[in-house]
N, C-alpha and C positions, 0 to 999 in steps of 0.2 A: 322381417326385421326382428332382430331378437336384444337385448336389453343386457349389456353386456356385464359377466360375471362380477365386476368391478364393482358398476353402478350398482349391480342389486346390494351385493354386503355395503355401498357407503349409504342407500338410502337404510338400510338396518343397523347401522351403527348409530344415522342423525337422529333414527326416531327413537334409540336405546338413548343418547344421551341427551334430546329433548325432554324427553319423560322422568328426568333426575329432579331432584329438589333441587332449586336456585341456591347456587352456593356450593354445589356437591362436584366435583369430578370425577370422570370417566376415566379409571384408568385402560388400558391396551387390553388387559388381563379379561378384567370383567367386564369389557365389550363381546371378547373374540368368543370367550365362555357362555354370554346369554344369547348370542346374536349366532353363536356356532359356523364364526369365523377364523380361518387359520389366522392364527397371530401374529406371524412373518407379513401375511399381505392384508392383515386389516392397519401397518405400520407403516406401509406405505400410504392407502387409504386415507386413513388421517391425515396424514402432512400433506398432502394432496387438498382435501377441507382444510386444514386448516389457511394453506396457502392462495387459498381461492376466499378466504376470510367467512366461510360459513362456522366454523371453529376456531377456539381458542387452543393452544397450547401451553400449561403450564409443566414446567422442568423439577425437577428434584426430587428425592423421596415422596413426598406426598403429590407429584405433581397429576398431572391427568390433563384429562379433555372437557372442554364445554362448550356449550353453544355460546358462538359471539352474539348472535342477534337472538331475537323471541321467534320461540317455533313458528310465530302467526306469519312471520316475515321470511320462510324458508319457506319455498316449494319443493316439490321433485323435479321441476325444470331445473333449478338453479343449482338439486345435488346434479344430476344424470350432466348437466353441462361443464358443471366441475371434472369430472372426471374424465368423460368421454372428449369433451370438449363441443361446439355447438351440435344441436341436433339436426341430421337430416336426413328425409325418407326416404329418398333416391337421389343419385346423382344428379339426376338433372335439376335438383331444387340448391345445389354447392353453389356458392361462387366460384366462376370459371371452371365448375364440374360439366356443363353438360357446353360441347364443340358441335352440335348437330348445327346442317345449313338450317333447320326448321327452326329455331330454336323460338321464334318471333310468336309465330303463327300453332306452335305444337299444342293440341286438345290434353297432348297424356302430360305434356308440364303441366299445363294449368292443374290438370286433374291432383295430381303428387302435391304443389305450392297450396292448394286448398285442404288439400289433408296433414297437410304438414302442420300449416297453422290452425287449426283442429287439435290436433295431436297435441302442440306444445300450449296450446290452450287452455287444455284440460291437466295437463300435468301442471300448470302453472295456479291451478285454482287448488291444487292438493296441496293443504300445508299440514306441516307438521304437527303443531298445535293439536287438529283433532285425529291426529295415527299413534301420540306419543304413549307408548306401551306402560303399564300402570298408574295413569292417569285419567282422569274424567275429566 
């Protein structure tokens, strides 16, 4: 499993613009620049956050990006699911992803559905708050 190019720049943009003073916006510009994201797809990125409501969007000259909610209250479950959409670590743990006649009885689901919830577990206890880049 690998963490797809997407999800890494939108968790590098939430924790660029976590890490702003309260009241400051993020513009595309000075995300794509510190975060060493192309600009074309950290513009997608954003409207993507902001439409999943981890981000605000403000319009106009001065406008930019901010967090809707406090870092404390964003995971990396909640970007990586934004983007990719839910997470999961093999087919067989999708709804109506896994057709096997075993499907009841199979040792290697359970084994996958255990690590799965594991996995989103642990990204879910990662908040932003303490990765937010020039901040203590």
């Amino acid at each position: 499993m690998r963490l797809s190019r997407k999800s890494d720049y939108a968790l590098r943009a939430v924790r660029h613009l976590s890490g702003l003073p309260k009241g400051q916006l993020g513009s595309i510009n000075s995300v794509a620049e510190a975060e060493v994201v192309p600009r074309e797809f950290l513009a997608k990125i954003l409207k993507d956050l902001t439409r999943s409501g981890i981000l605000v969007s403000y319009q106009g000259v001065k406008g930019g990006y901010a967090m809707a909610q406090e870092p404390r209250e964003v995971s990396f479950l909640n970007v990586i699911e934004a983007i990719d959409g839910p997470l999961h670590l093999n087919l067989c743990t999708e709804p109506d992803g896994c057709r096997c006649n075993q499907y009841e009885t199979c040792d290697i689901r359970i084994f996958w559905e255990t690590q799965e919830a594991s996995f989103k577990k642990a990204l879910s206890k990662q908040r932003f708050a303490k990765y937010r880049k020039g901040r203590k």
